[in-house]
C-alpha positions as CSV (number, residue, x, y, z in Angstrom):
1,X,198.0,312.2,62.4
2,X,195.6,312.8,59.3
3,X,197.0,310.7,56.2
4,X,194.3,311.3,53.9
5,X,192.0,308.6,54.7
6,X,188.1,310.0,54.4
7,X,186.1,310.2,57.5
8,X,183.6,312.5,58.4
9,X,185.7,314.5,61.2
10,X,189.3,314.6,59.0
11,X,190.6,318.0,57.9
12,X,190.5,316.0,54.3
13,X,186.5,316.4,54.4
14,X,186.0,318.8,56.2
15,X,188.0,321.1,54.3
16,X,187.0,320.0,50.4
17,X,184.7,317.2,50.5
18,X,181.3,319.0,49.6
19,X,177.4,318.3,48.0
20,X,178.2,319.2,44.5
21,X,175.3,322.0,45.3
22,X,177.3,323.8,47.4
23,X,179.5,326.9,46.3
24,X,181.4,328.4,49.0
25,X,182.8,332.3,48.9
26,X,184.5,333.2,52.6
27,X,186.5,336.2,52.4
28,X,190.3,335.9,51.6
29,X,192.5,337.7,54.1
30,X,193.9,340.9,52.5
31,X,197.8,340.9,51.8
32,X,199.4,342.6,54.9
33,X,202.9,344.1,54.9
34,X,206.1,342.4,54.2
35,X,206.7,340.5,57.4
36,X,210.7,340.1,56.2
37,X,210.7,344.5,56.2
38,X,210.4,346.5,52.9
39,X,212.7,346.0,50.7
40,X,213.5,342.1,51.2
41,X,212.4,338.9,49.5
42,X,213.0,335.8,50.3
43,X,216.1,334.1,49.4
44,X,216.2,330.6,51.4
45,X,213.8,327.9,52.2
46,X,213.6,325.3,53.9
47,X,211.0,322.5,54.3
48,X,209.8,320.3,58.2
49,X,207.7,317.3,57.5
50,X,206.2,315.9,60.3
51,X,205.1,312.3,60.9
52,X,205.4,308.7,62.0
53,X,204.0,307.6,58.8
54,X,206.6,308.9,56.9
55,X,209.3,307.9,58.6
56,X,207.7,304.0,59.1
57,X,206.8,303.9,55.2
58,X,203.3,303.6,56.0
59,X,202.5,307.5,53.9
60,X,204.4,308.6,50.9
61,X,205.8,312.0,50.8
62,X,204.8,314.0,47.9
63,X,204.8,317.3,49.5
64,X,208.7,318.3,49.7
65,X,208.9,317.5,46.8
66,X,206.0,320.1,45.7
67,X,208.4,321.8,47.6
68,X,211.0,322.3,46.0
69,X,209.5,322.8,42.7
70,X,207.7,325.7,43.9
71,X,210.9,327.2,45.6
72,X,212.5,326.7,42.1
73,X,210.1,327.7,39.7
74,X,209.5,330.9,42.3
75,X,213.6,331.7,42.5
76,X,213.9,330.4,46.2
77,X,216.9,328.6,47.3
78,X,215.5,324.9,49.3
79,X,217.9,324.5,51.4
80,X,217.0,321.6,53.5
81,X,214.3,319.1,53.7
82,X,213.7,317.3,56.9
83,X,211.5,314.7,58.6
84,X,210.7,314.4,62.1
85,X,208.6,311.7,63.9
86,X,205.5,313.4,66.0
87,X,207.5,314.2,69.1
88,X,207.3,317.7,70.6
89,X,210.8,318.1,71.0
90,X,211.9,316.8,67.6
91,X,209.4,319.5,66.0
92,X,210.5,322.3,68.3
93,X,214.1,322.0,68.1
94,X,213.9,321.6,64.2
95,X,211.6,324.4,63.5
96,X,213.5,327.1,66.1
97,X,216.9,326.2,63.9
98,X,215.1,326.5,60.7
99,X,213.4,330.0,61.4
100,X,216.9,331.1,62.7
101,X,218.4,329.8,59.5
102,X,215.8,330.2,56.7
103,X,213.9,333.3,55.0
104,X,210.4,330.6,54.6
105,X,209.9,327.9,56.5
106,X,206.7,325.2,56.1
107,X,205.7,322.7,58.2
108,X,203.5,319.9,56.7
109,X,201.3,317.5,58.9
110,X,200.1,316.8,62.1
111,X,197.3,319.5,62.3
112,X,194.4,317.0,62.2
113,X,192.1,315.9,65.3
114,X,193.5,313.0,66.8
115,X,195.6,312.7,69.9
116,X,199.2,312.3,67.8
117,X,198.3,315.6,65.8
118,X,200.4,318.2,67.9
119,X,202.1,320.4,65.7
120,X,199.6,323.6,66.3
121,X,200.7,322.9,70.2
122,X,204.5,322.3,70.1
123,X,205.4,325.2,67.7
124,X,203.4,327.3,70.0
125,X,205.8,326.3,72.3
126,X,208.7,326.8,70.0
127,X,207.8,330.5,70.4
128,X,206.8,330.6,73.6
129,X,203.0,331.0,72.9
130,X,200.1,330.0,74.2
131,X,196.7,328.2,72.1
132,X,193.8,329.6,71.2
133,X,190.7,328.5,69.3
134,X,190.5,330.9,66.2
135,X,186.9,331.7,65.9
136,X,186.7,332.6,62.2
137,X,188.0,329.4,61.7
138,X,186.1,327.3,63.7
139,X,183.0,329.7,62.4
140,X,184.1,328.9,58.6
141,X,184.5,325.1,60.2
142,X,181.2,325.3,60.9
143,X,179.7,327.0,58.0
144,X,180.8,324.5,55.7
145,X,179.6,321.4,57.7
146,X,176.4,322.4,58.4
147,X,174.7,320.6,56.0
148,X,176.3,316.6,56.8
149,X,173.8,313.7,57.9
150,X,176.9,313.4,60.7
151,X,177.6,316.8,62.0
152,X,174.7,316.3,64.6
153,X,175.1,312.9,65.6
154,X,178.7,313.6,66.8
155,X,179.8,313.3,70.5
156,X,180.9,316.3,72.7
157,X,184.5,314.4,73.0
158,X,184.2,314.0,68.7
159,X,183.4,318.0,68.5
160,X,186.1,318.8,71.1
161,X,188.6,316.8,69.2
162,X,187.4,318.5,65.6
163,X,187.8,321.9,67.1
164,X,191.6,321.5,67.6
165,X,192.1,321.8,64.0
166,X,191.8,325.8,65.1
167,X,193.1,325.5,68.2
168,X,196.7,327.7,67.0
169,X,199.7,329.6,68.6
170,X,197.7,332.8,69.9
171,X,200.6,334.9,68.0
172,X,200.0,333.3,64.7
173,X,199.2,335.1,61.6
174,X,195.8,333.3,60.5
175,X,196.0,333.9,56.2
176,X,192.8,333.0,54.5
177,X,194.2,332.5,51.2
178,X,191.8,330.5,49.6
179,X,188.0,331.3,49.1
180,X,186.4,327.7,49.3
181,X,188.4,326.1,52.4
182,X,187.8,327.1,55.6
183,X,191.3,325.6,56.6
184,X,193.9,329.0,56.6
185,X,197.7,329.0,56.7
186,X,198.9,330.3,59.8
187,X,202.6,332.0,60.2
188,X,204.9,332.3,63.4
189,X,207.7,334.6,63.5
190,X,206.5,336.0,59.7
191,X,208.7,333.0,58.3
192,X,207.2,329.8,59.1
193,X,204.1,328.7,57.7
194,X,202.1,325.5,58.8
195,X,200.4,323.5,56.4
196,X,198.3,320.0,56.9
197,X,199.8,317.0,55.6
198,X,197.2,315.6,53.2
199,X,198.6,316.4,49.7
200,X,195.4,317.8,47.6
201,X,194.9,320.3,50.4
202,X,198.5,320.9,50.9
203,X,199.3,322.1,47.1
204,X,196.0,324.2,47.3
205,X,196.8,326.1,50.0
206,X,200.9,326.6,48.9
207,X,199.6,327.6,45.2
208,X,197.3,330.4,46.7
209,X,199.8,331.6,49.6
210,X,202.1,332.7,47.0
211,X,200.3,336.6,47.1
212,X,201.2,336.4,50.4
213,X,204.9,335.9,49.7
214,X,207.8,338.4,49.5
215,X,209.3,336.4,46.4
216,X,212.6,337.0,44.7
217,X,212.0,339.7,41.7
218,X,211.7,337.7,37.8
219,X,215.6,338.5,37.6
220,X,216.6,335.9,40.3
221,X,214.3,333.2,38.6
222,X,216.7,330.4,37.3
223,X,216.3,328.7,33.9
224,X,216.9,324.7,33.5
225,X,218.1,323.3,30.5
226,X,218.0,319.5,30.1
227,X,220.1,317.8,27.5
228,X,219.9,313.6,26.9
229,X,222.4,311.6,26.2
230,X,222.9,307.7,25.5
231,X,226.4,307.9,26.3
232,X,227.8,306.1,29.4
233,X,228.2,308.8,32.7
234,X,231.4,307.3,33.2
235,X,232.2,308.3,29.7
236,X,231.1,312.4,30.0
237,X,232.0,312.6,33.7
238,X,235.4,314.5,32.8
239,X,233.9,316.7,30.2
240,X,230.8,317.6,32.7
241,X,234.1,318.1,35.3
242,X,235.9,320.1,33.1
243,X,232.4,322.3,32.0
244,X,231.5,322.5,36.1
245,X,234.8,324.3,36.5
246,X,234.9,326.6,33.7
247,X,231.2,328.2,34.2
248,X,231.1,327.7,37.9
249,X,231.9,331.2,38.6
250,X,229.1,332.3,36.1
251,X,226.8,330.9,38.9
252,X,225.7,327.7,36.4
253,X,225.6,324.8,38.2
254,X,225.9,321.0,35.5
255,X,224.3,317.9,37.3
256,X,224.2,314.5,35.6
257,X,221.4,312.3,36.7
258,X,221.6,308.7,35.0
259,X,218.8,306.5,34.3
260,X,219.5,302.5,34.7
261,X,220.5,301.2,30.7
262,X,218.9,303.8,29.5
263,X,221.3,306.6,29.5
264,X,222.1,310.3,31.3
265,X,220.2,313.4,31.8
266,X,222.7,316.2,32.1
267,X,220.7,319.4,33.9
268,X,222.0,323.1,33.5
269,X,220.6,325.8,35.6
270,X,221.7,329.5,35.6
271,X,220.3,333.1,36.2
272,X,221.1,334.0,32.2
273,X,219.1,331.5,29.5
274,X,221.0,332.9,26.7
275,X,223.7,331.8,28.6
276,X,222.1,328.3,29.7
277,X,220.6,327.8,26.4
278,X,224.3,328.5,24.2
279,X,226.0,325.9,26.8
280,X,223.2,323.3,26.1
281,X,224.1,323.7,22.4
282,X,227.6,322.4,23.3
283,X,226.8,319.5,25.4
284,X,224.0,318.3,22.6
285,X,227.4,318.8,20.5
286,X,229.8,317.5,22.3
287,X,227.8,314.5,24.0
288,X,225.7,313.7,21.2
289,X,222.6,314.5,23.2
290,X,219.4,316.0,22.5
291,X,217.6,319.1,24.6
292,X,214.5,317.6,26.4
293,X,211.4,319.3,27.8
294,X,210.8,319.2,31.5
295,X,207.8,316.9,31.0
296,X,209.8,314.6,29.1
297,X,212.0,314.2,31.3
298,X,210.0,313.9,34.1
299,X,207.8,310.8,32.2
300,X,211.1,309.7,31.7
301,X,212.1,309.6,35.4
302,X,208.7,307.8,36.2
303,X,209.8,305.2,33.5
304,X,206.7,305.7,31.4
305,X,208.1,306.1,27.2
């Protein structure tokens, strides 16, 4: 499976790595019908990350994490997160559950050219399809490697194994959603989208599908309010109790989230800022606290001051 490292037949090059001369304009697919039926938007998420690496340590995981901020800065419920080695049945079972389950489903990895990149092949057989190349994709492939000292020195068993990164489930919506990549998002069952592992490449492609997406109107967006405290958590734990209770059926959900010596980060999120932002006034108030920016606390939560 592709983890990012640069070599001239990865989907990491061949999908962004360019001559700074270059300047690359395909066509963007145009924004077909709702494939959840007029009306709906998407409610529930949920997000399949596939690979050995990840589950041996060997690869980080930024991208469920992308994840879920997207699905909460876009309204959508993330549900569940899960990680599954590269075994055909492992990635079948999960993503069959998960489209039953879930409005939007991604899967991220295990689209690259080597032999343990089979995620194109066993979701096709999740849905009972067969694999075909996608010639607009291997046309765009081509289009945009034209020009590399390598391209013509490589092997008929290196091409064959380059052109699987378009071999897809011959039912699969192919989405060209950004103009400079050749490499599109593909969609099974109008829920589950597949996306390669590498991170760059990843966030580019989720940013631009969002046109593509039936996403919950402004009105379902939620609003986080972030309050600091020095206090002990053992010390607020029976106010935040006692606050949980009394606005639960409001739909605001209070989290606590404690940094080592350092203190407690008490999160409110809710449909209804006036609402969020009046209940944040009492916690700075009755914690002693102070309302912090997201990017605070996030350089907070990396340890940086």
């Amino acid at each position: 499976m592709s983890t990012g490292q640069e070599k001239p037949d990865t989907m990491a090059t061949a999908a962004s790595s360019q001559p700074p001369a270059e300047v690359w304009n395909f066509e963007v697919t145009s924004v077909p019908s709702n494939p959840l039926g007029e009306g709906r938007y998407i409610k529930t998420a949920a997000c399949l990350i596939i690979g050995d690496e990840i589950l041996n340590g060997k690869t980080l995981d930024k991208n469920s994490n992308y994840f879920a901020r997207f699905c909460f800065e876009n309204g959508i419920e993330l549900k569940r997160i899960e990680v599954v080695p590269d075994e055909e049945d492992d990635i079948v079972e999960a993503s069959r559950r998960m489209v039953q389950m879930y409005d939007f489903v991604i899967t991220s990895g295990g689209i690259g050219p080597t032999h343990d990149d089979i995620t194109y092949a066993s979701l096709a057989k999740a849905f009972n399809q067969g694999l075909v190349h996608h010639q607009e994709t291997l046309r765009r492939m081509m289009e945009m490697s034209k020009n590399r000292p390598w391209i013509n020195q490589q092997t008929e068993e290196q091409r064959t194994a380059r052109e699987r990164m378009a071999l897809f489930p011959e039912k699969g919506e192919v989405l060209f959603v950004a103009k400079d990549l050749w490499v599109p998002v593909v969609r099974l069952e109008g829920k589950l989208c597949i996306f390669p592992g590498i991170p760059s490449l990843y966030q580019r492609l989720l940013d631009s599908l969002v046109p593509f997406l039936p996403l919950p109107p402004l009105s379902e967006r939620p609003f986080r309010l972030q309050v600091f405290t020095s206090l002990p958590e053992s010390s607020i734990a029976p106010y935040l109790t006692e606050l949980q209770k009394r606005v639960k059926n409001e739909g605001v959900r209070v989290g606590s989230y404690p940094l080592l010596q350092r203190g407690v980060y008490v999160s409110l999120i809710g449909l209804d800022e006036k609402r969020v932002r009046g209940l944040g006034d009492e916690v700075v108030e009755r914690l002693q606290g102070k309302v912090m920016t997201e990017e605070e606390v996030s350089q907070a939560k990396d340890g940086k001051p």
